[in-house]
C-alpha positions in Angstrom: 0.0 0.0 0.0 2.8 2.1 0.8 5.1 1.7 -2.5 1.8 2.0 -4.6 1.2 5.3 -2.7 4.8 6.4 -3.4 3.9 5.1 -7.1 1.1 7.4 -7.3 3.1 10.6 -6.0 5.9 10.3 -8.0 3.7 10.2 -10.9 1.3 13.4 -9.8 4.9 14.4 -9.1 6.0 13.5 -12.8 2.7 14.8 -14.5 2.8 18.4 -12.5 5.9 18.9 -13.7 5.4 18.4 -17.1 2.6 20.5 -16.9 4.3 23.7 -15.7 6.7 22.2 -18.3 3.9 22.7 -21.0 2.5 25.3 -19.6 5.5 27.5 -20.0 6.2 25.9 -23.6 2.7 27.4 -24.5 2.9 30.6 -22.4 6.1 30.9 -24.5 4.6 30.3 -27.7 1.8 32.4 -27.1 4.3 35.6 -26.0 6.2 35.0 -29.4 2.7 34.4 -31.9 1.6 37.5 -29.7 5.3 39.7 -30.4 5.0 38.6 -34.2 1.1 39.6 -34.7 2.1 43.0 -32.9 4.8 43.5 -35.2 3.0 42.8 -38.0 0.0 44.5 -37.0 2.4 47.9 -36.8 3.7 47.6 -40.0 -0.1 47.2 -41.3 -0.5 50.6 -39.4 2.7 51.8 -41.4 1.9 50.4 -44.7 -1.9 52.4 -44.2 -0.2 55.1 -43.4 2.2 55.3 -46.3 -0.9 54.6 -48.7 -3.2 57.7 -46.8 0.1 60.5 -47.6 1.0 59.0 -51.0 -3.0 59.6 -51.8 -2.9 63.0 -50.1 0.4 64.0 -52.1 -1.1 63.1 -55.4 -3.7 65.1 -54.7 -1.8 67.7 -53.7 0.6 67.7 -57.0 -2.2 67.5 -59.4 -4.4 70.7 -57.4 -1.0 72.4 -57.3 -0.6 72.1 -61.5 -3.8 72.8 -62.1 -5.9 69.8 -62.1 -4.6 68.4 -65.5 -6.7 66.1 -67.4 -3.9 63.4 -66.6 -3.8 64.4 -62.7 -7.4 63.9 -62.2 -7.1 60.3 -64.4 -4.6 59.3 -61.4 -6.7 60.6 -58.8 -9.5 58.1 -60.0 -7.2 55.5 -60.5 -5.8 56.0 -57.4 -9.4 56.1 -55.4 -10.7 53.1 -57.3 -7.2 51.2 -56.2 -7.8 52.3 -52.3 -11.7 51.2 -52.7 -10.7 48.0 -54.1 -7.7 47.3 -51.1 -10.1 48.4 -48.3 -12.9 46.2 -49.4 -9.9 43.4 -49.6 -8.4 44.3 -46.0 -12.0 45.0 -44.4 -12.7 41.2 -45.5 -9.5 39.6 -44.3 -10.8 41.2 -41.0 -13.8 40.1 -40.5 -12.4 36.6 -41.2 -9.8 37.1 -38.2 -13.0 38.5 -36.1 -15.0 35.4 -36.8 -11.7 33.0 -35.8 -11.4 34.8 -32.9 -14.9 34.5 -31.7 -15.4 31.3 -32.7 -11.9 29.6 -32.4 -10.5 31.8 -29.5 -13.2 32.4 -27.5 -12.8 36.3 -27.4 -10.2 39.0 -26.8 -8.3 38.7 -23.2 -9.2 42.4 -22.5 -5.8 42.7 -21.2 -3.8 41.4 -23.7 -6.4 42.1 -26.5 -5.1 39.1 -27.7 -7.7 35.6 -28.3 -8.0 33.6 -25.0 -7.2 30.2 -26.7 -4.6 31.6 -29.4 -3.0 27.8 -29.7 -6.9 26.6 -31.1 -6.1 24.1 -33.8 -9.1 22.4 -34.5 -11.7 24.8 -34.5 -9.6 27.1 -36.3 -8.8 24.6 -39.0 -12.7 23.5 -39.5 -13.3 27.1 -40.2 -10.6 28.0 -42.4 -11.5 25.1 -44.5 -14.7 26.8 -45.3 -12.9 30.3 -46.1 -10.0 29.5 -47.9 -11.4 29.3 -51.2 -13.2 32.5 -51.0 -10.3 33.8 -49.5 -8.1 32.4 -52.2 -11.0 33.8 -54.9 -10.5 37.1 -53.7 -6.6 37.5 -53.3 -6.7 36.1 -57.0 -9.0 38.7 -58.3 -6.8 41.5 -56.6 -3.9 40.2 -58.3 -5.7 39.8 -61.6 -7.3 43.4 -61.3 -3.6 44.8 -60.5 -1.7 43.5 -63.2 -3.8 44.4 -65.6 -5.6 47.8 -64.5 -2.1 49.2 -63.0 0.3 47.4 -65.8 1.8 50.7 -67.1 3.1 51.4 -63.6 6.1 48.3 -64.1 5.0 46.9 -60.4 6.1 43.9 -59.0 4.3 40.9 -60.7 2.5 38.3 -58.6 1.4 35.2 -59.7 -2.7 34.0 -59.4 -2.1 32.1 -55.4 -3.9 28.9 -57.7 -0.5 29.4 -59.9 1.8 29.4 -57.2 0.6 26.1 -55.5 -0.7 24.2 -58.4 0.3 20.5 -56.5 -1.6 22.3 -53.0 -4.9 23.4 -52.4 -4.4 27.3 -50.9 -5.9 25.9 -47.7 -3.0 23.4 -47.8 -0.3 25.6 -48.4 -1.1 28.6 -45.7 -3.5 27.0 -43.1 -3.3 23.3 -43.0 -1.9 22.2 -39.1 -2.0 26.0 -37.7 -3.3 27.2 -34.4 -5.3 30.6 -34.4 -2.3 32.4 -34.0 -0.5 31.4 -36.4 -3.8 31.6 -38.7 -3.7 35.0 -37.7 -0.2 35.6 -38.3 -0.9 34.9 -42.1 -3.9 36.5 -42.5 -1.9 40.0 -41.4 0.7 39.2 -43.9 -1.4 39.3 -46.6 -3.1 42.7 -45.1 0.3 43.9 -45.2 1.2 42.9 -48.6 -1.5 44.4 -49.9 -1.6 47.8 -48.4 2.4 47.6 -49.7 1.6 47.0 -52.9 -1.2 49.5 -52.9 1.4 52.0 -51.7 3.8 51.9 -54.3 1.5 51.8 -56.9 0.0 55.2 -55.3 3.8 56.6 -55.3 4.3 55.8 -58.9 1.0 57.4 -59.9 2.4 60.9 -58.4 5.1 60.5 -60.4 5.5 62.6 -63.6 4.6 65.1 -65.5 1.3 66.0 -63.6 0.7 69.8 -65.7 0.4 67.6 -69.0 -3.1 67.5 -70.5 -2.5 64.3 -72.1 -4.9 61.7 -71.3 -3.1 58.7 -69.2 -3.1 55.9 -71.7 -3.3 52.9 -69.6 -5.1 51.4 -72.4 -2.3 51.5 -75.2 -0.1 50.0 -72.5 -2.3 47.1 -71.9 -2.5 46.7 -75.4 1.7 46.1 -75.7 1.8 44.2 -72.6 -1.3 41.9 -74.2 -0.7 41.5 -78.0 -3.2 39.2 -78.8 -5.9 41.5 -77.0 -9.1 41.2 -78.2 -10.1 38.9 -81.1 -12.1 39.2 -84.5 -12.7 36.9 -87.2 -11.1 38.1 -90.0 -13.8 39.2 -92.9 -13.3 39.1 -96.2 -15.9 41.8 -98.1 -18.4 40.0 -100.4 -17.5 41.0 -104.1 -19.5 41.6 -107.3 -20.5 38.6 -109.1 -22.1 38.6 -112.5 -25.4 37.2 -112.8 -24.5 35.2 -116.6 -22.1 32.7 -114.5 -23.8 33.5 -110.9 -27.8 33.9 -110.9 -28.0 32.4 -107.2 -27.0 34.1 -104.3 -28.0 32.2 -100.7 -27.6 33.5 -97.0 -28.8 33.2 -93.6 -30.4 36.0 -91.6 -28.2 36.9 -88.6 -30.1 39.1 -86.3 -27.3 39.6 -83.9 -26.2 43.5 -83.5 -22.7 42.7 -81.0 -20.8 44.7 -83.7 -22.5 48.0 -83.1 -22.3 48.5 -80.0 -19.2 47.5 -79.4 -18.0 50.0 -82.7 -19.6 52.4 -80.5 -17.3 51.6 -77.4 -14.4 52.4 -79.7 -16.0 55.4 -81.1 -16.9 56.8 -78.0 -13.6 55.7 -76.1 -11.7 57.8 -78.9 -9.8 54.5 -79.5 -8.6 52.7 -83.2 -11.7 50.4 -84.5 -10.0 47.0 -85.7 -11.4 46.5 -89.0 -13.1 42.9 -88.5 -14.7 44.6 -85.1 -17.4 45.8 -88.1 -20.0 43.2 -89.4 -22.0 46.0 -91.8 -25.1 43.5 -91.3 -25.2 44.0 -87.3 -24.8 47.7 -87.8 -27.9 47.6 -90.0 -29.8 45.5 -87.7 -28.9 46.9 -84.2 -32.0 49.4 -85.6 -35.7 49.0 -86.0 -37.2 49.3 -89.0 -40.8 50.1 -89.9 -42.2 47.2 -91.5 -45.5 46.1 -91.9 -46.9 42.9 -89.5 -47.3 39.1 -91.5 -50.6 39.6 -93.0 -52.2 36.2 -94.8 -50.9 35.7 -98.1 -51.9 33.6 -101.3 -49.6 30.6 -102.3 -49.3 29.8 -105.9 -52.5 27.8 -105.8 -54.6 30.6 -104.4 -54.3 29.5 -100.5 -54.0 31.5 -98.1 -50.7 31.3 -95.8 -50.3 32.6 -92.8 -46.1 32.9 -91.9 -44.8 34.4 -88.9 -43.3 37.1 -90.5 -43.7 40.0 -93.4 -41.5 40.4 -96.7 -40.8 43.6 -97.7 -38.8 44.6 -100.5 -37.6 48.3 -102.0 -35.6 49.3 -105.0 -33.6 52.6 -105.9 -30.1 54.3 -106.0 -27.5 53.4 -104.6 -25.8 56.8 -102.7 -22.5 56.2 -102.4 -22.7 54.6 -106.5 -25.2 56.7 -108.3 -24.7 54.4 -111.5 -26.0 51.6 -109.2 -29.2 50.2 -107.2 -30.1 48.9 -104.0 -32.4 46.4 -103.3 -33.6 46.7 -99.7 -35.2 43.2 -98.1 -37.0 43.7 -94.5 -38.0 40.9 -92.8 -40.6 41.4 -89.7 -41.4 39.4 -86.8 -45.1 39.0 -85.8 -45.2 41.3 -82.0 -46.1 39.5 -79.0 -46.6 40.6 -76.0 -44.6 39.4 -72.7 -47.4 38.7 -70.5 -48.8 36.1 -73.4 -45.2 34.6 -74.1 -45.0 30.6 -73.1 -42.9 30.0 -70.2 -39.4 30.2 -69.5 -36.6 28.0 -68.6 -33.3 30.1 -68.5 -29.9 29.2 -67.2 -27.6 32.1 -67.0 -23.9 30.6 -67.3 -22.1 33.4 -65.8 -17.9 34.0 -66.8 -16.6 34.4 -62.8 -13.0 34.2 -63.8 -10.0 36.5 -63.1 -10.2 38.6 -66.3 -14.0 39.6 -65.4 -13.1 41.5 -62.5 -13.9 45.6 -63.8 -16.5 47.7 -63.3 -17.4 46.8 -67.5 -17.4 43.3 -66.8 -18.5 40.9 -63.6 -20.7 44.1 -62.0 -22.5 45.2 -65.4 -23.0 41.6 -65.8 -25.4 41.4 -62.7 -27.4 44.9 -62.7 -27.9 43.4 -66.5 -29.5 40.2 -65.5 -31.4 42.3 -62.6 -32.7 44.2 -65.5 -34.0 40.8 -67.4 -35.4 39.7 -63.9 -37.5 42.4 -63.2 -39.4 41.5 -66.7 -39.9 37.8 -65.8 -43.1 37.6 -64.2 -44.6 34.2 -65.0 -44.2 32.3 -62.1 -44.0 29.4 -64.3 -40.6 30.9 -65.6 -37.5 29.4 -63.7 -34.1 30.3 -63.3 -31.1 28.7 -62.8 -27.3 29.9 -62.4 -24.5 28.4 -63.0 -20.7 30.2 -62.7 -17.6 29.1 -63.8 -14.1 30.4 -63.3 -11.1 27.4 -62.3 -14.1 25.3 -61.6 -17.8 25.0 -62.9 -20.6 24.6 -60.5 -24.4 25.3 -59.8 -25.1 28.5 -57.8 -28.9 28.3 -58.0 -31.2 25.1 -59.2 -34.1 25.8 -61.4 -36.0 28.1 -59.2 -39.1 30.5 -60.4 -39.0 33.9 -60.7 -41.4 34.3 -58.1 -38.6 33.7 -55.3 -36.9 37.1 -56.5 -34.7 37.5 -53.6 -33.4 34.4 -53.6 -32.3 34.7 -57.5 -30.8 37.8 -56.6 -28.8 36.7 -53.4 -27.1 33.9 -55.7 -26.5 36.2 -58.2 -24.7 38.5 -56.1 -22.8 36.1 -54.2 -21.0 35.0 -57.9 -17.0 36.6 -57.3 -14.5 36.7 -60.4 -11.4 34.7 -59.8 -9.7 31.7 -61.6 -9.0 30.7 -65.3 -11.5 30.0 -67.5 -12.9 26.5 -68.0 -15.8 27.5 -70.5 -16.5 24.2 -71.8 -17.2 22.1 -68.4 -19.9 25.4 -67.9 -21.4 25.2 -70.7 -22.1 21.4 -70.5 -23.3 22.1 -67.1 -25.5 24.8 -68.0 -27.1 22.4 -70.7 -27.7 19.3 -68.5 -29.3 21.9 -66.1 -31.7 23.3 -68.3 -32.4 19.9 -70.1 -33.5 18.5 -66.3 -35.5 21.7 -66.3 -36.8 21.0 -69.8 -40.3 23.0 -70.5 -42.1 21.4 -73.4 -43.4 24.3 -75.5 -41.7 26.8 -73.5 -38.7 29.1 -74.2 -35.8 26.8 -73.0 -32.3 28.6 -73.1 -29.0 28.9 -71.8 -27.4 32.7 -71.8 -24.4 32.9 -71.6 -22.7 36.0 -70.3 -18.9 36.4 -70.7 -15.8 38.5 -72.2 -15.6 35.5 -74.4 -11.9 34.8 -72.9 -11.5 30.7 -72.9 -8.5 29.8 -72.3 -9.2 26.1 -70.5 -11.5 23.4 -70.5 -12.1 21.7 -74.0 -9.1 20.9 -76.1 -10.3 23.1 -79.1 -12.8 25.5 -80.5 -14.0 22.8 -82.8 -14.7 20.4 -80.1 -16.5 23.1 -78.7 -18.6 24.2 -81.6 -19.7 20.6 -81.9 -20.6 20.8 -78.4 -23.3 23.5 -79.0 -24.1 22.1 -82.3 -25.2 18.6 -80.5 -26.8 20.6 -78.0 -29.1 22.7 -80.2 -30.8 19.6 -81.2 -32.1 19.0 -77.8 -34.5 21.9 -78.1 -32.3 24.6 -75.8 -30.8 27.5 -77.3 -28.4 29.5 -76.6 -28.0 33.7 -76.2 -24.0 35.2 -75.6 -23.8 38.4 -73.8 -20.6 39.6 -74.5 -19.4 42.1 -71.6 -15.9 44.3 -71.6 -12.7 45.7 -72.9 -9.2 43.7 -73.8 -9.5 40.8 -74.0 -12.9 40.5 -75.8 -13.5 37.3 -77.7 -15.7 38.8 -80.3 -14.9 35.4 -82.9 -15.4 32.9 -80.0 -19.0 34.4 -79.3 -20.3 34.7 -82.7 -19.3 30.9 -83.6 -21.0 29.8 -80.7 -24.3 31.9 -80.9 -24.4 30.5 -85.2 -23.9 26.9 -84.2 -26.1 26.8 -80.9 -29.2 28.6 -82.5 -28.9 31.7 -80.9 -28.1 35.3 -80.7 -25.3 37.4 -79.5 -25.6 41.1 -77.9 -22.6 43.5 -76.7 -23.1 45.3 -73.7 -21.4 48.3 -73.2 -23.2 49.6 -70.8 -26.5 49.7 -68.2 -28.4 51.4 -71.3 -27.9 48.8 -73.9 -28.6 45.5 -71.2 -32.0 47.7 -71.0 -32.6 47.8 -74.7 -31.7 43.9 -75.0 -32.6 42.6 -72.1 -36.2 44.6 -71.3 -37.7 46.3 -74.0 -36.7 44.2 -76.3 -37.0 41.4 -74.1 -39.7 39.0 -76.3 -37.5 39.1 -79.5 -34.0 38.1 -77.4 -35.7 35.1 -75.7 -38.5 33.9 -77.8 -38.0 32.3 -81.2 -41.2 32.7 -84.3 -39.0 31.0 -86.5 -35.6 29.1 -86.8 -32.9 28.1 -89.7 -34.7 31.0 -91.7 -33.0 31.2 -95.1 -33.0 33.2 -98.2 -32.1 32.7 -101.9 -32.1 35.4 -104.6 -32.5 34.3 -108.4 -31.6 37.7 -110.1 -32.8 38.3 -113.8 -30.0 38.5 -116.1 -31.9 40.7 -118.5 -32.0 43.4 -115.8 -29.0 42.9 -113.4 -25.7 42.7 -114.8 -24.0 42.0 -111.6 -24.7 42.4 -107.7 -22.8 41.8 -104.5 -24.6 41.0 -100.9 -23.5 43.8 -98.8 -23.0 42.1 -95.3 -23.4 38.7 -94.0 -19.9 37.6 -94.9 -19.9 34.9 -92.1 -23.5 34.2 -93.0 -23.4 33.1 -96.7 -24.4 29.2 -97.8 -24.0 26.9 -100.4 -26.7 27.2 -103.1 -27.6 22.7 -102.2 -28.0 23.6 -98.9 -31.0 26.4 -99.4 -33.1 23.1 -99.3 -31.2 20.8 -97.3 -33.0 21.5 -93.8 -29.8 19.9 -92.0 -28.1 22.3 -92.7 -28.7 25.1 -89.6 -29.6 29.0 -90.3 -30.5 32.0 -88.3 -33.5 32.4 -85.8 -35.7 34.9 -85.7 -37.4 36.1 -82.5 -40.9 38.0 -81.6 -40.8 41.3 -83.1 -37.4 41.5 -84.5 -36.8 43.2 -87.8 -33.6 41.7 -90.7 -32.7 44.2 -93.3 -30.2 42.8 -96.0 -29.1 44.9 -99.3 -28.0 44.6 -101.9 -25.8 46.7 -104.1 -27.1 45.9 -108.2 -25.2 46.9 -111.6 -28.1 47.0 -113.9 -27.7 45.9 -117.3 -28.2 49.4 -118.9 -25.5 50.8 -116.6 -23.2 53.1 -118.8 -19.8 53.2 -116.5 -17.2 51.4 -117.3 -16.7 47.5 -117.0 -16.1 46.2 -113.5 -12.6 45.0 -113.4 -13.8 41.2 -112.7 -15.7 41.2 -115.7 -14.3 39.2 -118.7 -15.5 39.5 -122.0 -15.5 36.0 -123.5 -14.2 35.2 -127.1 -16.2 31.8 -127.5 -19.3 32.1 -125.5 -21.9 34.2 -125.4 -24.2 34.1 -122.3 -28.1 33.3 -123.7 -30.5 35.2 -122.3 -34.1 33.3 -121.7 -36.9 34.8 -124.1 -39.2 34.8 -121.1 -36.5 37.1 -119.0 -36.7 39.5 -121.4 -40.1 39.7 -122.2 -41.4 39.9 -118.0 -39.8 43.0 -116.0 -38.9 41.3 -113.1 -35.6 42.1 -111.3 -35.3 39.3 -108.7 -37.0 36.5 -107.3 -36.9 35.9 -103.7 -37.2 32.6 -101.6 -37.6 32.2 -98.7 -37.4 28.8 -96.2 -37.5 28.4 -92.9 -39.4 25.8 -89.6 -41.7 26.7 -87.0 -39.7 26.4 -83.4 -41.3 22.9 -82.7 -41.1 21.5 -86.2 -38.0 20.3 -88.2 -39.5 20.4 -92.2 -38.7 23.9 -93.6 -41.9 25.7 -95.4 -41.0 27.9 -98.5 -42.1 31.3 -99.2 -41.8 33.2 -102.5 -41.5 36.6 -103.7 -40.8 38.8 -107.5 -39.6 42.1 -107.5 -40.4 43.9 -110.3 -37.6 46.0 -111.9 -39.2 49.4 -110.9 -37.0 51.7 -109.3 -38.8 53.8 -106.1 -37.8 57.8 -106.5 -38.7 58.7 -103.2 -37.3 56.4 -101.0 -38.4 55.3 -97.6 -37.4 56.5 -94.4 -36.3 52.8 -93.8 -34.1 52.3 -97.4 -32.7 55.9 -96.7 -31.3 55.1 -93.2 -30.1 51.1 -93.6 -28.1 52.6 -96.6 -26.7 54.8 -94.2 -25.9 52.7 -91.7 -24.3 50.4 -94.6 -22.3 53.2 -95.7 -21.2 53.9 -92.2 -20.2 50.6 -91.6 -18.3 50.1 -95.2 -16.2 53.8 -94.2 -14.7 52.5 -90.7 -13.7 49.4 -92.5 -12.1 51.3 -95.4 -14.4 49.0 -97.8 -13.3 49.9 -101.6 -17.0 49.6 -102.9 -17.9 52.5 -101.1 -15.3 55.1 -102.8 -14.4 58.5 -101.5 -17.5 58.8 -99.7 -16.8 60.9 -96.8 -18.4 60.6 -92.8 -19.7 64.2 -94.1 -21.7 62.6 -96.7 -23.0 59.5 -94.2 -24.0 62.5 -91.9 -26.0 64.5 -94.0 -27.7 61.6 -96.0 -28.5 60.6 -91.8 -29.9 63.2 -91.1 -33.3 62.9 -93.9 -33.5 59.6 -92.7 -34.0 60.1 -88.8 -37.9 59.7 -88.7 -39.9 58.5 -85.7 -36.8 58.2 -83.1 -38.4 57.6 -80.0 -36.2 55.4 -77.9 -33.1 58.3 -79.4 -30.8 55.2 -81.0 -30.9 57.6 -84.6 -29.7 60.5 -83.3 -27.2 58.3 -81.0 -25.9 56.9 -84.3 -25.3 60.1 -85.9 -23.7 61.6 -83.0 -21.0 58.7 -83.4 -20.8 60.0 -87.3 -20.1 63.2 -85.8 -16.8 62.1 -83.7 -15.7 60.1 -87.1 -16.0 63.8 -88.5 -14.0 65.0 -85.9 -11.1 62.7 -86.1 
């Protein structure tokens, strides 16, 4: 009894002694994590600091030399770069606030330091939920910074998912830590950040600051980014004489990207890339006033009642008075909203790095706000799906009549991460075939700069991938949102294979013009693979070129071949297409691909000589929900119109607009002078202002 009491002190002995032992090990590691946060947490002070005087100094500098046009450019640089570190800093705080409430059970309110600072496993189940948002935002900061502040010649950091590619972000920074050392890291990155944000802020007061030369941030992004933003290269439709070519075959296109994003560059004062204009999208961005689809006779006397009107006009050419225009209008039958079959939309939202500015990620959601707040069959449902460095489902299928919750997801979507564009868009498909509404409006809209840089091996693969998908019943709608790094070529392939449309936003104004009030015509189809084939006359045209549709032209074979795909046409939308005629009795000399023949003489048919047509037009296309094309037909007599419409005189002024910025040779020396004054007869009813928009924009051609 007696040695097992001696036993049983010696071990309390043992044990107490280890636990002073242990006891000053973690008093000692909690006095060294404490001496480290303190430092760390003065030179946060410090770095602040530095950032608040370099702000004030700039501000200073540029009052001092009279608040230069350049000086005030820093200035809102420099605010938007302190906005964007705050918001960064403010977050990283309430992270440590939350670990210290929840893992450290408080502040010691002597030491103002946590109570149980050597937490481990607490503090490690709670950074593993916040270290990819975390992660997300560091990213974004990084992304934003190299780009936004590249002209400066800062420090380059690498994307944190870069630096670590083998280790999650978690992994490299938190896994095994205790609070304090969680803490410790979290204040580095604070302090890093307010450093780099104070040497960017000194290098912006650098300078000249009395210059009034506009800061060109954008011309350095430009040599620091060759590749930039991407067009498919277009190669102007030529002349073709009728004797060897009587057929001419294209497909409508009623996307108008190209306008609005010429605007950008004509506004922005910046140089238009030439294959940035598609003429036809300039044409069609505008409303035209055709009549409504009335009932027609078929060739047997029957009447037919089509989906949409044909409307044709004849006279001179303006930029070529020796030749003629022919003017086809195609309208949509109206519908209104509230009668519209239900919806089932999946918005595939672009959340990686290069979406992060004002023009991008933010536009993006007060534009599908816009679309929301027009949605009001609560039959309609919504769906969200982001991708960035990985694809995943924000919202399920939910109706529009749980608005706040739609909202909420949408606003919780953050930019960060590379682009894996083809895993979303298969997500975004199998969504919104589980969601599948037979005879509704099923589509996926896709909202993006366009900049795919991962996920499928190819753009072919991922054509295909839209292609197959088209046949399922969904289309598809591209949104294409910023400056850059805009994949103009990428959008426009996907939006002609997936039977779609694509739209340019440039701003609040135009995600209102697509998105609300003409919100029927962007999401509901009257008719799909809508083609048209002219058979011109060769005893009235001599020759004729399609002015437009360069990317849109088809074999003659496939006019009937209804496997071969075409444009859509949605509720109320209007296609204009011209096109620029020689007549036969033209008096100017030959065009230079005109060769006379020495053994064969092209025979004109007795019957085209004796009829005074000019053109026949036909016309095939398929109801939404069927897959057998119906055909319409239509003469147009060769009878030129004196007085021209208000609708011929402004889509040939449009046309010209569009064939001057890309320094077409078919339209001469015709000046933006011209364009401007052959605008302004042509304004008529301009209600919504997008006419006298247009000519302002002819204006600042003038200018320049």
């Amino acid at each position: 009894m007696n040695t097992f009491k001696k036993y049983s002190q010696t071990l309390l002995f043992c044990g107490l002694l280890l636990g002073i032992a242990a006891c000053q090990s973690s008093k000692t590691k909690i006095r060294r994590q404490y001496h480290i946060l303190h430092t760390l947490e003065f030179d946060l002070y410090q770095a602040k600091k530095s950032s608040d005087q370099a702000l004030e100094a700039l501000k200073r500098d540029v009052k001092k030399n009279g608040n230069s046009r350049e000086g005030l450019e820093r200035i809102k640089r420099a605010e938007l770069l302190t906005k964007k570190t705050t918001r960064l800093v403010n977050y990283i705080n309430k992270t440590k606030q939350h670990l210290v409430n929840n893992a450290g059970q408080g502040l010691d309110p002597k030491t103002h330091y946590p109570k149980d600072p050597l937490n481990t496993h607490t503090t490690q189940r709670l950074m593993r939920q916040k270290a990819d948002t975390l992660a997300s935002k560091l990213d974004t900061q990084v992304v934003w910074l190299s780009k936004e502040f590249i002209d400066l010649d800062l420090p380059k950091f690498e994307p944190l998912t870069k630096v670590y590619q083998k280790l999650s972000f978690y992994q490299a920074f938190f896994a095994h830590d205790h609070l304090g050392e969680v803490l410790v890291t979290l204040t580095t990155f604070q302090a890093t950040v307010l450093r780099y944000q104070s040497e960017a802020l000194k290098k912006l007061g650098a300078g000249d600051l009395s210059s009034d030369l506009k800061f060109d941030r954008k011309a350095a992004f430009r040599n620091a980014f060759p590749e930039g933003e991407r067009y498919a290269t277009i190669y102007e439709n030529q002349f073709y004489q009728v004797g060897q070519n009587p057929l001419s075959t294209f497909s409508i296109d009623v996307d108008n990207a190209s306008y609005s994003n010429v605007r950008r560059f004509v506004n922005d004062g910046q140089p238009l890339p030439k294959n940035a204009v598609r003429v036809e999208e300039m044409i069609n961005y505008f409303e035209y006033d055709y009549p409504q689809p009335t009932p027609t006779k078929d060739k047997e006397g029957k009447l037919q009642t089509h989906p949409f009107s044909v409307n044709t006009e004849y006279g001179t050419c303006p930029w070529n008075p020796h030749h003629k225009l022919l003017q086809i209008g195609l309208q949509g039958e109206n519908l209104q909203t509230k009668n519209a079959s239900p919806a089932n939309l999946v918005f595939l939202v672009d959340a990686s790095g290069s979406m992060d500015s004002e023009d991008k990620l933010p536009l993006l959601k007060r534009s599908f706000k816009v679309l929301l707040k027009q949605l009001t069959d609560s039959r309609t449902k919504i769906a969200i799906v982001a991708y960035a460095g990985a694809s995943g489902l924000v919202l399920p299928a939910t109706s529009v009549s749980h608005r706040e919750k739609i909202l909420t997801a949408l606003e919780n979507i953050e930019s960060g991460g590379s682009t894996a564009g083809g895993e979303g868009i298969e997500l975004a498909y199998k969504i919104a075939q589980q969601a599948f509404i037979a005879g509704g409006n099923n589509r996926v809209i896709l909202a993006t700069d366009g900049d795919f840089n991962v996920g499928l091996s190819s753009d072919e693969e991922l054509m295909q991938l839209i292609s197959n998908k088209r046949k399922s019943g969904v289309y598809l709608t591209c949104l294409g949102f910023g400056t850059g790094n805009l994949n103009d070529s990428m959008m426009e392939k996907l939006t002609n294979a997936g039977n779609g449309n694509y739209y340019y936003i440039d701003g609040i104004n135009e995600a209102k013009k697509v998105l609300a009030k003409n919100l029927t015509g962007t999401l509901y189809a009257i008719a799909k693979d809508v083609k048209i084939q002219l058979e011109f006359n060769p005893a009235r045209v001599k020759s004729y070129r399609l002015v437009g549709y360069e990317n849109r032209v088809l074999k003659h074979r496939d006019f009937k071949n209804d496997q071969v795909d075409a444009g859509e046409l949605g509720v109320g939308h209007t296609v204009t297409a011209l096109y620029e005629i020689v007549p036969v009795n033209r008096t100017q000399p030959m065009l230079a691909d005109e060769i006379p023949l020495k053994y064969q003489t092209t025979q004109i048919d007795s019957a085209a000589l004796a009829n005074n047509e000019l053109v026949t037009i036909k016309l095939r296309y398929k109801r939404p929900k069927e897959n057998k094309s119906r055909l319409i037909e239509k003469v147009v007599k060769n009878k030129l119109v004196t007085q021209t419409s208000n609708n011929f005189k402004f889509a040939t002024t449009v046309a010209a607009f569009g064939m001057r910025l890309r320094n077409s040779p078919y339209v001469g020396n015709t000046s933006y002078q011209q364009i401007y004054s052959w605008g302004q007869y042509a304004k008529s009813v301009d209600s919504n202002g997008y006419r006298r928009e247009f000519l302002e924009l002819v204006k600042k051609m003038i200018a320049n």
